[in-house]
TIRO-2110 file (N, C-alpha, C; in Angstrom, 1 decimal):
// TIRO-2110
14.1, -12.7, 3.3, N, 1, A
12.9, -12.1, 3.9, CA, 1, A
11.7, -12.8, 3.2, C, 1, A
10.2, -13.2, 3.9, N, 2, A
9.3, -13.3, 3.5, CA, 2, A
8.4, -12.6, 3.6, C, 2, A
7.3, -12.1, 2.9, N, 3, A
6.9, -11.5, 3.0, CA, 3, A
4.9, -11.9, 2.7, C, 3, A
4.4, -11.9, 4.4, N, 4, A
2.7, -12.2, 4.0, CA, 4, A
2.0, -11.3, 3.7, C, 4, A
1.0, -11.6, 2.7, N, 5, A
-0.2, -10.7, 1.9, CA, 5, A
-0.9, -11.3, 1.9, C, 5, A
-2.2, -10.4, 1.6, N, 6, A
-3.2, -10.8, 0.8, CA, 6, A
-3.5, -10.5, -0.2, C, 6, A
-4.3, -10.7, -1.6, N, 7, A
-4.2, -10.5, -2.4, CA, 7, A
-4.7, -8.9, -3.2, C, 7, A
-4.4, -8.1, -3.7, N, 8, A
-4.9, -6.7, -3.5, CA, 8, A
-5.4, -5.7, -2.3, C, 8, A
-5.0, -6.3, -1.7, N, 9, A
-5.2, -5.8, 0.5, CA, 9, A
-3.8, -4.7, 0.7, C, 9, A
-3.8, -3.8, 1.3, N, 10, A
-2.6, -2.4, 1.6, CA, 10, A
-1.1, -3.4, 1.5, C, 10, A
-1.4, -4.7, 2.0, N, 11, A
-0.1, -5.3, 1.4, CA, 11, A
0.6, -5.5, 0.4, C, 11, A
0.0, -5.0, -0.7, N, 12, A
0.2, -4.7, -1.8, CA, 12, A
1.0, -3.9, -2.1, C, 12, A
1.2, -2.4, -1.3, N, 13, A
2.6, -1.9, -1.7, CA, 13, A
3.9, -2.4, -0.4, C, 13, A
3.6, -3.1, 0.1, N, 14, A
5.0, -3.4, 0.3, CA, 14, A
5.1, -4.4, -0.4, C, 14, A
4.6, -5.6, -1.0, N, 15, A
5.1, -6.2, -2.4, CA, 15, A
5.3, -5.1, -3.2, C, 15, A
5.3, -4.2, -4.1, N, 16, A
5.5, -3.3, -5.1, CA, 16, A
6.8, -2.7, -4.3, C, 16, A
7.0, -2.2, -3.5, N, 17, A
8.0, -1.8, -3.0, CA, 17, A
9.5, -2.6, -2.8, C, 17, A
9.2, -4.0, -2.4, N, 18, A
10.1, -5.2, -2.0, CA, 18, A
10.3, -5.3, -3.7, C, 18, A
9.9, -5.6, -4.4, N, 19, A
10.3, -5.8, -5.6, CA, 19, A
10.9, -4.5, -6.4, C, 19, A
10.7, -3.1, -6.1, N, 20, A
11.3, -2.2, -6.3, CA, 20, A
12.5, -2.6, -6.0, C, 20, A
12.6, -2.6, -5.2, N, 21, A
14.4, -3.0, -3.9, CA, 21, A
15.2, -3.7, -4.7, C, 21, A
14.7, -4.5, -5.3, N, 22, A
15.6, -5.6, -5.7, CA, 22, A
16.1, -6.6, -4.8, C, 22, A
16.1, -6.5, -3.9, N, 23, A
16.4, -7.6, -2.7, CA, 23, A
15.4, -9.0, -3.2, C, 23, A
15.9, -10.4, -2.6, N, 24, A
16.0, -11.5, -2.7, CA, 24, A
14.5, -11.8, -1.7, C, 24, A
13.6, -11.9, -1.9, N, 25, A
12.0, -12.4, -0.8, CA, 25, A
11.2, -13.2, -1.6, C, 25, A
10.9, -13.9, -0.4, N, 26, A
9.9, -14.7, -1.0, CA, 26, A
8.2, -14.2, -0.7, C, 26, A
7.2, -14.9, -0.6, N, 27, A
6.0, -14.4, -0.7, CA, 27, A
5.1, -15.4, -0.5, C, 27, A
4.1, -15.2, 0.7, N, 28, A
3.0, -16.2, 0.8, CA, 28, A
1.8, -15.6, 1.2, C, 28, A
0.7, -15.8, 0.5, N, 29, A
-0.6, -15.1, 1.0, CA, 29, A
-1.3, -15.7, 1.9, C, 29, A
-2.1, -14.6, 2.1, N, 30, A
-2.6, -15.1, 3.9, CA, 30, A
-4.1, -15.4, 3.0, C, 30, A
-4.9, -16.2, 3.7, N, 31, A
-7.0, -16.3, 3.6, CA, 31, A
-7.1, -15.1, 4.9, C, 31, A
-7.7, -14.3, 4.7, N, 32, A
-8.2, -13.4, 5.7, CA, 32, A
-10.1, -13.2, 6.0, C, 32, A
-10.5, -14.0, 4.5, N, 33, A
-11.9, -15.0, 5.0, CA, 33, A
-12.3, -15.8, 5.7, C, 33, A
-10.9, -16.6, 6.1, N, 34, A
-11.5, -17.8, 6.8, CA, 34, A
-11.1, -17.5, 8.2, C, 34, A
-11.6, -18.2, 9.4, N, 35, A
-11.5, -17.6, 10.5, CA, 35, A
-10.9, -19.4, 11.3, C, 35, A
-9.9, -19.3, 11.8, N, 36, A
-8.5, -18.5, 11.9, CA, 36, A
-7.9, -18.3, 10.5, C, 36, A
-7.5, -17.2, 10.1, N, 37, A
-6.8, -16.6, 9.1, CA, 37, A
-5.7, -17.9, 8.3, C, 37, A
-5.7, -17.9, 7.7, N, 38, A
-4.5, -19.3, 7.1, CA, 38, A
-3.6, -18.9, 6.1, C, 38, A
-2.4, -19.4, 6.4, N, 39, A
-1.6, -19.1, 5.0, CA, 39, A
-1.5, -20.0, 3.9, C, 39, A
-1.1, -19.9, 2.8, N, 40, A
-1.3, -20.4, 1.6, CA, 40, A
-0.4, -21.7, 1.7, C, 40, A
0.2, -22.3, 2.5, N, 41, A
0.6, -23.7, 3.0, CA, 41, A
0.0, -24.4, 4.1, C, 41, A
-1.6, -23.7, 4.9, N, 42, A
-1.8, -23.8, 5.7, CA, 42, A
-1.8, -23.5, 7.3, C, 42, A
-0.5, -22.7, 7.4, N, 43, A
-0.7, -22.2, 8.6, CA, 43, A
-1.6, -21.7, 9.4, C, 43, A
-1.5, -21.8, 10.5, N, 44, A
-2.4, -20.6, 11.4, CA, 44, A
-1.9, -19.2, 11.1, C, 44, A
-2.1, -18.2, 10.7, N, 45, A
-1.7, -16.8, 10.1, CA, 45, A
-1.5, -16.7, 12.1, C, 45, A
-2.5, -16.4, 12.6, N, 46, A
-2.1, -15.5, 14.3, CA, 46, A
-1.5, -16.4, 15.0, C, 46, A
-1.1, -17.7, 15.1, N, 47, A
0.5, -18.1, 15.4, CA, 47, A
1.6, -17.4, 14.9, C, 47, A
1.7, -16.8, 13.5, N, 48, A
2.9, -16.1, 12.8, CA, 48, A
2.9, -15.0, 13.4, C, 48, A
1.3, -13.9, 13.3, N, 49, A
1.4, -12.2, 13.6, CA, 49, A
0.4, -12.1, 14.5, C, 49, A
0.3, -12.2, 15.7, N, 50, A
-1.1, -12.5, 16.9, CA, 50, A
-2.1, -10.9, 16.3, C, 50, A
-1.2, -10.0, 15.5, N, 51, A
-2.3, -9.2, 14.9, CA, 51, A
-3.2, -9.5, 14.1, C, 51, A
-3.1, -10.4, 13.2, N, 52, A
-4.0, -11.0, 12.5, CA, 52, A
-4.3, -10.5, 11.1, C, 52, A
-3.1, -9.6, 11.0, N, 53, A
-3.4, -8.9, 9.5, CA, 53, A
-2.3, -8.6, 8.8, C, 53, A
-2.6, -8.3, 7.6, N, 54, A
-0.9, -8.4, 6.6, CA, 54, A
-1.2, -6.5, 6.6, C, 54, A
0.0, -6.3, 5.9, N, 55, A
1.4, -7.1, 6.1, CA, 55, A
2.2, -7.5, 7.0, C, 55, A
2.7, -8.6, 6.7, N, 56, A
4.1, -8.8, 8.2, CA, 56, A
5.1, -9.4, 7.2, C, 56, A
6.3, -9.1, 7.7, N, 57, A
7.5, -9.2, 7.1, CA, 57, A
8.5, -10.2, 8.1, C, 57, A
8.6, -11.3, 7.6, N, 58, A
9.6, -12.0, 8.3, CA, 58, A
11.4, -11.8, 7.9, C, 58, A
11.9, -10.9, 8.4, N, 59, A
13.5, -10.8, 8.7, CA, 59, A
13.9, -12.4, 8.5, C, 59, A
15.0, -12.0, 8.0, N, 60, A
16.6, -13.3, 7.9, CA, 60, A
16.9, -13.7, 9.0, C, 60, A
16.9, -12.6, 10.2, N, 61, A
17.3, -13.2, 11.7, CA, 61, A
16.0, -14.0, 12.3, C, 61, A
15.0, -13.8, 11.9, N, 62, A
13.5, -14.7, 12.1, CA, 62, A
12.4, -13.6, 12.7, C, 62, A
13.6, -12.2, 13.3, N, 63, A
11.9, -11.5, 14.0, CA, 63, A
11.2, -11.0, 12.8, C, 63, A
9.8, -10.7, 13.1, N, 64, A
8.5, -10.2, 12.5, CA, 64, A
8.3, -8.5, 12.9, C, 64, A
8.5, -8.3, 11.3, N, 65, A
8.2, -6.5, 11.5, CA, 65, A
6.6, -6.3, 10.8, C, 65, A
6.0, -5.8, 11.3, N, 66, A
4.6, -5.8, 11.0, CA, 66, A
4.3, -4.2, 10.7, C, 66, A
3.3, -3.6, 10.3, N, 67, A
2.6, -2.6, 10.1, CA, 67, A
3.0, -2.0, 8.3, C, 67, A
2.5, -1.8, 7.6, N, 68, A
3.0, -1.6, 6.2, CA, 68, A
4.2, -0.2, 6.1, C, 68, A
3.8, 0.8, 6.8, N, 69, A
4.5, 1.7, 6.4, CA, 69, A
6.0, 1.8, 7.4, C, 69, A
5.7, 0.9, 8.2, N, 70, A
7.6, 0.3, 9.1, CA, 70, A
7.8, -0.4, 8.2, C, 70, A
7.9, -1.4, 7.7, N, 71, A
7.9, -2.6, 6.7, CA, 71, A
8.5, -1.8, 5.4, C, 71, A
7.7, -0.9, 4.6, N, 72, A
8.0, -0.4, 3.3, CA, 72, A
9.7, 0.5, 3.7, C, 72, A
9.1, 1.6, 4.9, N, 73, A
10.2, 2.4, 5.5, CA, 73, A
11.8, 1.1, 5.4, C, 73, A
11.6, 0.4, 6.2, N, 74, A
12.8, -0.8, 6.3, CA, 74, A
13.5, -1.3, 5.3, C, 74, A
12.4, -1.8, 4.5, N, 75, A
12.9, -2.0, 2.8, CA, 75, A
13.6, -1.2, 2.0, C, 75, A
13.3, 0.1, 2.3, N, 76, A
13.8, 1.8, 1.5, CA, 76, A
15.2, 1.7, 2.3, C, 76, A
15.2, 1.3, 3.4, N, 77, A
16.6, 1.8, 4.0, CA, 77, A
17.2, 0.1, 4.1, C, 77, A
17.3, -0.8, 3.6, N, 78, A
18.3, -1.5, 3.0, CA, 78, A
18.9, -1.5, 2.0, C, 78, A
17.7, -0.2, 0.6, N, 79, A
18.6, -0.3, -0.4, CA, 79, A
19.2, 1.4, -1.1, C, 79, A
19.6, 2.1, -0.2, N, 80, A
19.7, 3.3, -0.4, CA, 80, A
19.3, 3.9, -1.7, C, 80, A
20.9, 3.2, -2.3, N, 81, A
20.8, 3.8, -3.7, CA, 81, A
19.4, 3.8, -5.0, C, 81, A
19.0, 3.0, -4.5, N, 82, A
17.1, 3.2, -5.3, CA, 82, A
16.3, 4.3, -4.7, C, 82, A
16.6, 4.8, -3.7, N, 83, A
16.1, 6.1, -3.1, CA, 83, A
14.5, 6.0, -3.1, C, 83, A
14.0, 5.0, -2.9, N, 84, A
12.8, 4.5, -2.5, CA, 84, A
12.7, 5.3, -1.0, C, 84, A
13.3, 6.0, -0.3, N, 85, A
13.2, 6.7, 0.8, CA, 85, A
13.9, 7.9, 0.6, C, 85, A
13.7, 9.0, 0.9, N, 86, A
15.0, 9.5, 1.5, CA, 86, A
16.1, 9.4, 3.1, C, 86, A
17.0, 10.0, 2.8, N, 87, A
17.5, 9.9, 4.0, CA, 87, A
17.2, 10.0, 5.1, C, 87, A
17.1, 9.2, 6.3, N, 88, A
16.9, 9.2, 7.6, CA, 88, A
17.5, 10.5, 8.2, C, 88, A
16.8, 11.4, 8.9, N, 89, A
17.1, 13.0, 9.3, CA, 89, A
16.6, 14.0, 8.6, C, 89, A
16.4, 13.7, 7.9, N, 90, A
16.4, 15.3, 6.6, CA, 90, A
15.2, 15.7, 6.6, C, 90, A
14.8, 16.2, 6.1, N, 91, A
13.4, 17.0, 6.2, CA, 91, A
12.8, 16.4, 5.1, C, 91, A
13.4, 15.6, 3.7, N, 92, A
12.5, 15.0, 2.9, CA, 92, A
12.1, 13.9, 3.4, C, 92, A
12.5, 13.3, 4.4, N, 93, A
12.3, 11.9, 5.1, CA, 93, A
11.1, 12.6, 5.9, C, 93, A
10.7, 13.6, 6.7, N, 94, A
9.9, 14.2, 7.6, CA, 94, A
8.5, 14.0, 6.6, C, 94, A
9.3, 14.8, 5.5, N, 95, A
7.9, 14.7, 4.3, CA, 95, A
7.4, 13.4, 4.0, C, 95, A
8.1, 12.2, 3.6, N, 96, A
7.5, 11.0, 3.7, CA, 96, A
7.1, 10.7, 4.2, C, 96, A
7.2, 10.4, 6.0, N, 97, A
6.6, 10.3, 6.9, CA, 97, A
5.1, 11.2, 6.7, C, 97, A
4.9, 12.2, 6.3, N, 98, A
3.5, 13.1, 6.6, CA, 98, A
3.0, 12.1, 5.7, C, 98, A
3.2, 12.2, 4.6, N, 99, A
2.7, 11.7, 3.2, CA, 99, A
2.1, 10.0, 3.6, C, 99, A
2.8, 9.7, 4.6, N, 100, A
2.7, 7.8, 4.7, CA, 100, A
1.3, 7.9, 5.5, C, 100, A
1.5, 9.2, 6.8, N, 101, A
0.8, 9.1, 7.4, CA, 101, A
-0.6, 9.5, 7.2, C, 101, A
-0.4, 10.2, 6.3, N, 102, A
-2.0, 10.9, 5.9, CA, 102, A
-2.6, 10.0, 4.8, C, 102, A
-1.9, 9.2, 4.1, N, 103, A
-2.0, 8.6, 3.5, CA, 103, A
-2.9, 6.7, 4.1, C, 103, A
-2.2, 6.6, 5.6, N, 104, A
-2.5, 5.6, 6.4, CA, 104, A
-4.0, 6.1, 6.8, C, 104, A
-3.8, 7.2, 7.3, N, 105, A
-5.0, 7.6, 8.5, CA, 105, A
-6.0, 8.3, 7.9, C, 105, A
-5.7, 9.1, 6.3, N, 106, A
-7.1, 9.7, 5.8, CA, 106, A
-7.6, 9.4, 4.7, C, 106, A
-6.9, 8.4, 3.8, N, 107, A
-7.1, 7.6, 2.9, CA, 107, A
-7.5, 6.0, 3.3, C, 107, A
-6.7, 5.4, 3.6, N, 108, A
-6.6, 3.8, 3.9, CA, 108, A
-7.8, 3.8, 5.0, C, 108, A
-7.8, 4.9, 5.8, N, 109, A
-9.1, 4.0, 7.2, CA, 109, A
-9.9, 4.7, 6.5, C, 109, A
-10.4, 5.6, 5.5, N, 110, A
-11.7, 6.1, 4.7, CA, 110, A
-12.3, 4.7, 4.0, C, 110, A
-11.6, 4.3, 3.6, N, 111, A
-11.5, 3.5, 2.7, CA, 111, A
-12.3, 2.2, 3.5, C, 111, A
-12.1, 1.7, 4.8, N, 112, A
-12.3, 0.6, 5.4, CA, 112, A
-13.5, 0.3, 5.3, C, 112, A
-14.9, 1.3, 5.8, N, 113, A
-16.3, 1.4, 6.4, CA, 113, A
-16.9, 0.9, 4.7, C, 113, A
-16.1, 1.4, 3.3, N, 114, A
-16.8, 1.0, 2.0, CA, 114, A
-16.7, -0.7, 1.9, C, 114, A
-15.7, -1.0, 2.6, N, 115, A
-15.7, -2.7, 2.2, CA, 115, A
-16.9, -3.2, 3.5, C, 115, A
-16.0, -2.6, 4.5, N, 116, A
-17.1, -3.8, 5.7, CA, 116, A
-18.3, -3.0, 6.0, C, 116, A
-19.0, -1.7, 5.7, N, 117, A
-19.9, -1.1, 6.4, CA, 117, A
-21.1, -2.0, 6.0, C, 117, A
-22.2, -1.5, 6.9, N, 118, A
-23.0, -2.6, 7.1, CA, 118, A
-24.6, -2.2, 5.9, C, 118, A
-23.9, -0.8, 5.7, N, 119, A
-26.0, 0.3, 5.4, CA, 119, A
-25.0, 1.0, 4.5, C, 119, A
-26.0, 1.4, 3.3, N, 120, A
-25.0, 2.3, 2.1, CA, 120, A
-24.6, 3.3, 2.9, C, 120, A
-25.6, 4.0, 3.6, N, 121, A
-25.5, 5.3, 4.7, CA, 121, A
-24.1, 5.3, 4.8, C, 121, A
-23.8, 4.4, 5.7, N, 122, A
-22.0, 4.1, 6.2, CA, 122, A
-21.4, 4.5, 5.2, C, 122, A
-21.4, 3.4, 3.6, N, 123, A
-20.4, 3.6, 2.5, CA, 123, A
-20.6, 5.0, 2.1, C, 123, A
-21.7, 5.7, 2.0, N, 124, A
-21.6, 6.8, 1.3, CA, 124, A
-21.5, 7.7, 2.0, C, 124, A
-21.2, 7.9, 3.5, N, 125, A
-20.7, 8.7, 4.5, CA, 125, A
-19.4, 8.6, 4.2, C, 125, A
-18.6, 7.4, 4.0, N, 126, A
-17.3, 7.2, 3.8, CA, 126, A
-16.4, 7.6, 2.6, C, 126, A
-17.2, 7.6, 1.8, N, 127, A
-16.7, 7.9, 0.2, CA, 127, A
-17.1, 9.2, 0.2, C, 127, A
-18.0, 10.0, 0.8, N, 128, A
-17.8, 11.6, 1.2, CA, 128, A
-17.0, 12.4, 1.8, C, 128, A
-16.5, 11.7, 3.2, N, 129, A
-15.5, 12.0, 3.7, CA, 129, A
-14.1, 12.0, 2.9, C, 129, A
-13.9, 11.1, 2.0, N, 130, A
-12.9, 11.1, 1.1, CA, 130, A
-12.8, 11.9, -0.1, C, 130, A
-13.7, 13.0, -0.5, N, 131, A
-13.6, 13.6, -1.4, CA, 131, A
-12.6, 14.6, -1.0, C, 131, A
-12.5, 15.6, 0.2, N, 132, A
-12.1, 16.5, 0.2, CA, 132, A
-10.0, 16.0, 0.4, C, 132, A
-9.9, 14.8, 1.1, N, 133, A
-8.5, 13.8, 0.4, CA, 133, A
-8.5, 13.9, -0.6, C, 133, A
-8.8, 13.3, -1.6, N, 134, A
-8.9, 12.9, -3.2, CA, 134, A
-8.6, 14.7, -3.4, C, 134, A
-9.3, 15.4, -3.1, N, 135, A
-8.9, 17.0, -3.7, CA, 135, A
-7.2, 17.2, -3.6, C, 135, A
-7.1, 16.9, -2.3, N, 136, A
-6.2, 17.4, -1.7, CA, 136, A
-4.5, 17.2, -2.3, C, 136, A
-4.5, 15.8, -3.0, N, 137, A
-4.2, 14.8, -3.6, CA, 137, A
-4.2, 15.3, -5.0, C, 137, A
-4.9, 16.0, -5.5, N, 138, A
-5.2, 15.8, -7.0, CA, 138, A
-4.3, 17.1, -6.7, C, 138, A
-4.4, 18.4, -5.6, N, 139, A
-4.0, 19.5, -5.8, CA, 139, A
-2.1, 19.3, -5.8, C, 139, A
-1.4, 18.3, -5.1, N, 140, A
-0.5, 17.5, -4.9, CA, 140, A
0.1, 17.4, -6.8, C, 140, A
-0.6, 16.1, -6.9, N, 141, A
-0.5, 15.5, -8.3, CA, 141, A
-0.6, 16.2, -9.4, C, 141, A
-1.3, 17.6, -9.3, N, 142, A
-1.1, 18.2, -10.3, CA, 142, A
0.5, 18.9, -10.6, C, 142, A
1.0, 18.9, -9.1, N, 143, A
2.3, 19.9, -9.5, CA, 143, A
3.7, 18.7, -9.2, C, 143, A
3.3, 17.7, -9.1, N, 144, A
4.4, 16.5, -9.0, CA, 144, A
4.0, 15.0, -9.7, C, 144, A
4.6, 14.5, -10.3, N, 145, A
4.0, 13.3, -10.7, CA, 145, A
3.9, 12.0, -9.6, C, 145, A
4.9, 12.4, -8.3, N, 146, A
4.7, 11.9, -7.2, CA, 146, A
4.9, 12.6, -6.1, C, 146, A
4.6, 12.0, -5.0, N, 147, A
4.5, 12.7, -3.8, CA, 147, A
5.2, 13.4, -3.6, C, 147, A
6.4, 13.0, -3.8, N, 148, A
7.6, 13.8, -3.1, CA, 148, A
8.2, 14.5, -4.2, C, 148, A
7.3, 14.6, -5.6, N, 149, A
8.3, 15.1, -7.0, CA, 149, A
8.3, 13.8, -7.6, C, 149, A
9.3, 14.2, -8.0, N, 150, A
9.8, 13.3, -9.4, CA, 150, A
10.2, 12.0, -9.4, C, 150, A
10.6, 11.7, -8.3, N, 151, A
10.8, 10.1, -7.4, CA, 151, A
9.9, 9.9, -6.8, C, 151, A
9.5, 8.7, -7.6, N, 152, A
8.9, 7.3, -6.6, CA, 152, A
9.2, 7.1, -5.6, C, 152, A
8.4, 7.0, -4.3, N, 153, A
8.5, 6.8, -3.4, CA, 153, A
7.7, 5.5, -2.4, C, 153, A
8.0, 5.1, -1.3, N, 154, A
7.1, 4.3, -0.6, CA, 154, A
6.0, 4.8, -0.5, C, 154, A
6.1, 5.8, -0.7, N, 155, A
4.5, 6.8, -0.4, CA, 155, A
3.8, 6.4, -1.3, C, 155, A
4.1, 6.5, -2.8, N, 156, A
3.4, 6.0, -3.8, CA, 156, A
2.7, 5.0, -4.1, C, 156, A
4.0, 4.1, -3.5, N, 157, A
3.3, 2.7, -3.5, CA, 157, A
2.1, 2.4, -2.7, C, 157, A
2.1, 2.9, -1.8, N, 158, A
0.8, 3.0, -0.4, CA, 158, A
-0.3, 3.7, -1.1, C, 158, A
-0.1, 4.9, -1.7, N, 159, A
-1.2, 5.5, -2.3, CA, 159, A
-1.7, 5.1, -3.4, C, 159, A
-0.7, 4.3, -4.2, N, 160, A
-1.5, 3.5, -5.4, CA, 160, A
-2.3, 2.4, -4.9, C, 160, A
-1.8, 1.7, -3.9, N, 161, A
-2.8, 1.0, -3.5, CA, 161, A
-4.4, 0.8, -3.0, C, 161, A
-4.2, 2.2, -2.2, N, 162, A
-5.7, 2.2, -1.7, CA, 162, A
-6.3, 2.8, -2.8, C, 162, A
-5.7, 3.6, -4.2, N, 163, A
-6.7, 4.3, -4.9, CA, 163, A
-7.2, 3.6, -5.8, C, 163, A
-6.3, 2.1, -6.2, N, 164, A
-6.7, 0.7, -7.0, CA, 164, A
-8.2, 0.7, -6.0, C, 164, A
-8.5, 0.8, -4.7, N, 165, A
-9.3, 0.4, -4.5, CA, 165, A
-10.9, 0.7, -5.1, C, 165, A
-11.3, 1.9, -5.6, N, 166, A
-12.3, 2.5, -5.9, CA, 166, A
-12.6, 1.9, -7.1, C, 166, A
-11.7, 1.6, -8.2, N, 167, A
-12.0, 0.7, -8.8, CA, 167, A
-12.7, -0.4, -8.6, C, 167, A
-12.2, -1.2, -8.0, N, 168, A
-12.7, -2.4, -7.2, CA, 168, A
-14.2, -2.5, -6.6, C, 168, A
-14.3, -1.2, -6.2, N, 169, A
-15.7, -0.8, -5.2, CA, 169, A
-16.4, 0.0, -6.2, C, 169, A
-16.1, -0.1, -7.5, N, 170, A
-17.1, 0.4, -8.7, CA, 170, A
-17.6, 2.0, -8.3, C, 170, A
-16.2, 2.5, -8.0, N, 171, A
-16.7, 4.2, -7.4, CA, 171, A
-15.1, 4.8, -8.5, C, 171, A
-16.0, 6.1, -8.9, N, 172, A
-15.6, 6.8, -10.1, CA, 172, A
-14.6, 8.0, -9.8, C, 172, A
-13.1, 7.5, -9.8, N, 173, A
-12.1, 8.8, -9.6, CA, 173, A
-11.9, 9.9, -10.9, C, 173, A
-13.0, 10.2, -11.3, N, 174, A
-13.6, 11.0, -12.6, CA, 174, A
-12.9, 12.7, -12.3, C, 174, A
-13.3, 12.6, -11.5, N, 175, A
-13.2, 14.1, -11.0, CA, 175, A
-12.3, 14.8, -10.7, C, 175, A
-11.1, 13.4, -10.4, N, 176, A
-9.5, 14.0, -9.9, CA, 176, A
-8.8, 13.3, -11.2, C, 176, A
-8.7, 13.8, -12.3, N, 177, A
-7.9, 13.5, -12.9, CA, 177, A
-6.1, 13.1, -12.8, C, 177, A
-5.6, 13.9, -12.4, N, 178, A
-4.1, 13.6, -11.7, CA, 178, A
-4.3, 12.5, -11.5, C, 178, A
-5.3, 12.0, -10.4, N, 179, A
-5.4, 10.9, -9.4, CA, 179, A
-5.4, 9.4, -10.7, C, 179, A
-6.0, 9.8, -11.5, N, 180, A
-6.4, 8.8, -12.7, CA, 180, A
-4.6, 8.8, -13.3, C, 180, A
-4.0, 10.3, -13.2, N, 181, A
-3.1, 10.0, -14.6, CA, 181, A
-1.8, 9.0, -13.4, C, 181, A
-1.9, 9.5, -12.1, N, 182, A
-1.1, 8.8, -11.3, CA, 182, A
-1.2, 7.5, -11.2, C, 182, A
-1.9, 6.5, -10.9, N, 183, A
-2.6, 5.4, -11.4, CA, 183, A
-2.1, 4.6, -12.3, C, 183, A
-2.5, 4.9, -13.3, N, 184, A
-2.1, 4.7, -14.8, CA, 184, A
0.1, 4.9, -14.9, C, 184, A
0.4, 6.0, -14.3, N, 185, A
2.0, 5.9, -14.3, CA, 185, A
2.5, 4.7, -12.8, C, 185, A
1.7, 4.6, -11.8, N, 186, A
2.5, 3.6, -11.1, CA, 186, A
2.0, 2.5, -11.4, C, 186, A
1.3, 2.2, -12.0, N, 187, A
0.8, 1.1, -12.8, CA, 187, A
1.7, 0.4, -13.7, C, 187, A
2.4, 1.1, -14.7, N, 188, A
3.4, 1.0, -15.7, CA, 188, A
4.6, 0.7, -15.5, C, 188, A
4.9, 0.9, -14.1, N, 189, A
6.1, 1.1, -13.5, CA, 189, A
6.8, -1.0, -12.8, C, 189, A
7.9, -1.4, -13.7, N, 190, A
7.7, -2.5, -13.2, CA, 190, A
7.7, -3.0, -12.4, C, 190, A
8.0, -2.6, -11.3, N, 191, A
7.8, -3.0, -9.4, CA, 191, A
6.4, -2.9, -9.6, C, 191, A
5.8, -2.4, -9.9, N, 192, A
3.8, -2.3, -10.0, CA, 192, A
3.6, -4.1, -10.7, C, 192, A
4.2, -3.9, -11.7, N, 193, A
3.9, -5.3, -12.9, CA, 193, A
4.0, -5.9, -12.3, C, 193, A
4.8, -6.8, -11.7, N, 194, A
5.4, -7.5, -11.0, CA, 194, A
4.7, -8.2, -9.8, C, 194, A
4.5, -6.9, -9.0, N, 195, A
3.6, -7.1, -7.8, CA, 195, A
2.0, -7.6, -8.3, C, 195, A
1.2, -7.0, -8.9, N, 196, A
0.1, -7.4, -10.0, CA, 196, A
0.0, -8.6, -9.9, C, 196, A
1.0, -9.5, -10.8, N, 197, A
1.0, -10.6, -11.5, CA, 197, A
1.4, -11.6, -10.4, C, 197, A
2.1, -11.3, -9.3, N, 198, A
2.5, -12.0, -8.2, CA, 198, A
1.2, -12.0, -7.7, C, 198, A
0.0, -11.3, -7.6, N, 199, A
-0.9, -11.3, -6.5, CA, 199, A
-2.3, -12.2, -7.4, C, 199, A
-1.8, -12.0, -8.6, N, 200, A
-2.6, -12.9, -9.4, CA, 200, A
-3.7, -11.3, -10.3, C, 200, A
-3.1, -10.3, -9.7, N, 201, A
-3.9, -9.0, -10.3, CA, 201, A
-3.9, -8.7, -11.5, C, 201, A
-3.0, -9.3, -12.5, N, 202, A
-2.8, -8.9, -13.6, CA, 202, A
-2.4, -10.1, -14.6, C, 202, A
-2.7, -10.4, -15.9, N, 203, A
-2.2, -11.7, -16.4, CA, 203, A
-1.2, -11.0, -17.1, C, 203, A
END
């Protein structure tokens, strides 16, 4: 498998994830600055994914699975026994699903308008809207050390990543402690290390 990223971009937990797995991948980052998008040997990136954005995951058989939380989901279910998922049917699998998706649609798109918005107005409309998430999350974290409990999940990986972001955007997760101590534990976690130092995040 190969697997395109960008460098600290939501592609980031399916690296953290893929390296959980233990499975055999390799890894090429995409330029998402430069217009057409390029990969790190030069390619046209929208020849590879006409979506134009990571992650995409190139399969052994050659097709292209794109969107992070199909991608992470796929990875969890080639390697069971790491239980990076649960089982397909069950109702804890239902729960990951909620967790991916609230996690995609109320966290990760909050998150968007702070990088590209155009007027603080916008950023600080957006990082408002994200407070009562961040609560919701901390009320979460206080009674599990991960989403789903006590295992690590793909969920986690997704949520560590977008909350690495506020760092980045010099905005203060002060308030949600959990959120801070969560952070700091998938941080530590070697699939995190790994992914880091692969992205050039960490020396």
């Amino acid at each position: 498998m190969k697997l395109y990223y960008s460098s600290g971009a939501c592609s980031l937990a399916s690296h953290i994830v893929l390296f959980a797995s233990g499975l055999p991948f390799s890894a090429e980052s995409v330029s998402l600055r430069e217009v057409p998008h390029t990969t790190a040997g030069g390619a046209d990136f929208t020849a590879i994914n006409p979506k134009g954005y990571v992650p995409a995951l190139q399969l052994d058989n050659g097709e292209l699975l794109t969107e992070g939380v199909a991608i992470m989901q796929y990875i969890a279910d080639q390697v069971p026994d790491k239980q990076l998922a649960p089982a397909n049917g069950t109702l804890p699998r239902y729960r990951l699903q909620e967790w991916l998706n609230f996690v995609s649609t109320e966290v990760h798109k909050n998150f968007s308008p702070i990088f590209s918005g155009k007027t603080d107005e916008v950023k600080e409309d957006a990082w408002a809207r994200l407070q009562p998430r961040f609560a919701l999350l901390q009320a979460q974290l206080e009674k599990t050390p991960y989403l789903l409990g006590g295992q690590f999940s793909v969920a986690d990986a997704y949520l560590f990543t977008c909350l690495s972001w506020a760092q980045y955007l010099q905005r203060s997760l002060a308030a949600y402690p959990a959120l801070l101590a969560f952070l700091k534990r998938v941080a530590e976690l070697p699939a995190t290390q790994q992914a880091l130092k692969a992205e050039g995040l960490l020396k």
